[in-house]
C-alpha positions in Angstrom: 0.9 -13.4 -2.8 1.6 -16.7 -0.9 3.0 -15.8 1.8 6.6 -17.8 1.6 9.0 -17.2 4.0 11.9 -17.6 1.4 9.7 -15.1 -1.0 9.1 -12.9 1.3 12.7 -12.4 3.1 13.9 -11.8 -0.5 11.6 -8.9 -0.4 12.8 -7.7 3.1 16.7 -8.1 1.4 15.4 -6.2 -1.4 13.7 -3.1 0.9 16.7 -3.1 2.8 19.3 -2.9 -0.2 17.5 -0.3 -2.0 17.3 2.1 1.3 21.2 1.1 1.8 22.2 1.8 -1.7 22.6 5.7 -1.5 24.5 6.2 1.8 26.8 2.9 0.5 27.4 4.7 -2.7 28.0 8.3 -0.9 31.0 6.3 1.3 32.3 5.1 -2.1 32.1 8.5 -3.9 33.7 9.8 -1.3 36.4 7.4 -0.8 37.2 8.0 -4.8 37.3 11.8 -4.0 39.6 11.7 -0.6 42.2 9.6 -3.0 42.7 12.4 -5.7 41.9 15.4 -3.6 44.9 17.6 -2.3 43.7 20.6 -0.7 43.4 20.6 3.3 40.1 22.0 3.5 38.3 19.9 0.6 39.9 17.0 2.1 38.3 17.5 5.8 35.0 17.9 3.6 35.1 14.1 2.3 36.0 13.1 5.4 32.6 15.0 7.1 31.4 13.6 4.5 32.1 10.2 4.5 31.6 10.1 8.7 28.2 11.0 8.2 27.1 8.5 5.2 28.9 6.1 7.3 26.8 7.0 10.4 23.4 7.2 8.1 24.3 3.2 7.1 24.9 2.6 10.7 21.4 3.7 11.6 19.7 2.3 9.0 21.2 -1.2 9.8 20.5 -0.7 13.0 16.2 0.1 12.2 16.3 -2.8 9.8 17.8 -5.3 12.2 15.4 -4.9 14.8 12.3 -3.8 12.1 13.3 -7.0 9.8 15.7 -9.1 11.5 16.4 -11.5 14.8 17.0 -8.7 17.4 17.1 -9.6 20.6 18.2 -13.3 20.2 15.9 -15.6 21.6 14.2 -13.7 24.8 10.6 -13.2 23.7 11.1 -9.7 24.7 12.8 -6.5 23.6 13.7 -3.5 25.8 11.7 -0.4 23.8 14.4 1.6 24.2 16.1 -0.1 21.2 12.8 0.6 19.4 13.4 4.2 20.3 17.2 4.8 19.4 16.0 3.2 16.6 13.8 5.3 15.3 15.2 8.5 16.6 19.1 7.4 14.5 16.6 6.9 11.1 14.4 10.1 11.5 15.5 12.3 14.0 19.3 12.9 13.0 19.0 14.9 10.1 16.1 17.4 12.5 13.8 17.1 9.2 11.5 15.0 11.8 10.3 16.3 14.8 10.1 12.9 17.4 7.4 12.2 20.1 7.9 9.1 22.2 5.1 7.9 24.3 5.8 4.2 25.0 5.0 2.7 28.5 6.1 -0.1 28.3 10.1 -1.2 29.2 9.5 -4.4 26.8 7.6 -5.6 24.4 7.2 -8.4 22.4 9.5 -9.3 19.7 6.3 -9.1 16.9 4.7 -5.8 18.2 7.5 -4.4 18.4 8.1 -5.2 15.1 4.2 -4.2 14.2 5.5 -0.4 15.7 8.4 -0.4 14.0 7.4 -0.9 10.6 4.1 1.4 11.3 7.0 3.7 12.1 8.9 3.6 9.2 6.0 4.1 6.8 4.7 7.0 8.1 8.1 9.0 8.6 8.8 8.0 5.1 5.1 9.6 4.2 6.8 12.9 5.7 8.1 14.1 2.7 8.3 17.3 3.5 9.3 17.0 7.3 6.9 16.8 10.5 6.4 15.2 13.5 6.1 11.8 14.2 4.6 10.5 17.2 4.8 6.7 18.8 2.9 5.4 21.4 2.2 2.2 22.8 0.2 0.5 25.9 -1.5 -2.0 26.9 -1.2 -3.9 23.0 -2.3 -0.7 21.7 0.2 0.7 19.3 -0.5 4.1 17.3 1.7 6.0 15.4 0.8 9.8 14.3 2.2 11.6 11.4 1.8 15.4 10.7 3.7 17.7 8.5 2.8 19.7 5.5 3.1 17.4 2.9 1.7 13.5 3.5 2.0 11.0 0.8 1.0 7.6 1.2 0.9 5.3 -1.3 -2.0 3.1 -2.3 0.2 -0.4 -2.5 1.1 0.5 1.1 -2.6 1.0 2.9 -4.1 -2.0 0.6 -0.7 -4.2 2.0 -1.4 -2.7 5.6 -4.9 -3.5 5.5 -4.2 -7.2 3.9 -5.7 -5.9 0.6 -3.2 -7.7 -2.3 -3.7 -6.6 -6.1 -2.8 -9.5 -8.8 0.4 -8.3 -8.9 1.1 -9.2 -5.2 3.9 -7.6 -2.8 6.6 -5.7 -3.9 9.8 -4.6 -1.9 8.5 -1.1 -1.6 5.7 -2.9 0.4 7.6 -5.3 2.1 7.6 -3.5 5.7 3.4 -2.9 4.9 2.7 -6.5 4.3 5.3 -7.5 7.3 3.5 -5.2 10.0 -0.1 -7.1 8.3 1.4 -10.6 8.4 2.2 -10.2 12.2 -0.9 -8.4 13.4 -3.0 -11.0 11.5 -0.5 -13.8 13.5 -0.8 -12.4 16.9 -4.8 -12.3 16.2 -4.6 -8.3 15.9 -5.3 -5.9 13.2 -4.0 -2.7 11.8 -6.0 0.1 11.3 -5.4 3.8 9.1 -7.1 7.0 9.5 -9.3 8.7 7.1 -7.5 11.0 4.5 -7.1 14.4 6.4 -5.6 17.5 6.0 -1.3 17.3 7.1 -2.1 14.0 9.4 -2.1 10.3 9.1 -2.6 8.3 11.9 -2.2 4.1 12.2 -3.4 1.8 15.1 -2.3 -1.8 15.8 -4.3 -3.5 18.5 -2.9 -6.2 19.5 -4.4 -9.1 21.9 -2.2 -9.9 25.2 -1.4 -13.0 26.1 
């Protein structure tokens, strides 16, 4: 796929969209409910209900503006604790995913941070089951461990990590794949993924300093 910047932020709106779509439309089904629904205690349900869609599109907004967008402004850095509440508001809220944070570093740059990010979000997403995710980071080394009972990771999304395209190019599902590739192959790094084994999948992004 050429990689066009108006192409390709199409398929970051589209990635984003789809994973807003079902928390959106819980807040909506909700908000049909609450207007017919009479009884006390089925009414305080919706409105659980609708506080905590609203807080799972809050945190996904959140991920995706720092993972996709312009976060940060224009400093070159970002403080990694934004990285952290970050990931912790996607994963770590529902206590499906264990979290390990083992980041060094107060700031980092606005692409590796990016790089970790999106590393992030692929493997908690290969967690089907639930795990443990760990993040670390030092020294322009960025890994990111996965381990639960059930790992799935797509082909589309270890061929777009490792800049390996099929004729039928990126798609939205490997938007955040080709993204963390893109910006490793930019800052003259690369990505690297662990051999298939048993319950853990393990990424690495080295990543020169300047």
């Amino acid at each position: 796929m050429a990689n066009h910047s108006v192409e390709f932020a199409s398929l970051l709106c589209s990635r984003l969209c789809h994973d807003l779509l079902s928390p959106v439309g819980a807040l909506n089904n909700g908000i049909e409910l609450l207007a017919d629904e009479t009884d006390p205690e089925m009414r305080a349900r919706c409105i659980e209900l609708l506080a905590e869609s609203a807080r799972a599109s809050a945190n996904k907004l959140k991920f995706f503006r720092l993972a996709f967008g312009a976060a940060g402004g224009f400093a070159d850095n970002v403080d990694t604790r934004e990285a952290k509440g970050a990931i912790e508001g996607l994963f770590g809220s529902e206590g499906r995913i264990q979290l390990g944070w083992m980041v060094s570093e107060p700031a980092m740059s606005k692409g590796a941070l990016k790089i970790l990010l999106n590393l992030a979000l692929i493997a908690g997403d290969a967690l089907v089951r639930g795990g443990r995710l760990d993040v670390g980071a030092e020294g322009g080394e960025i890994v990111v461990r996965a381990e639960g009972p059930r790992l799935v990771l797509d082909p589309e999304l270890r061929d777009a990590l490792l800049g390996k395209l099929g004729d039928d190019g990126v798609t939205p599902r490997a938007a955040a794949a080709w993204l963390a590739h893109s910006l490793a192959t930019d800052m003259r790094g690369r990505i690297q993924i662990s051999e298939p084994e048993e319950g853990v999948l393990v990424f690495g992004a080295a990543i020169p300093q300047a």
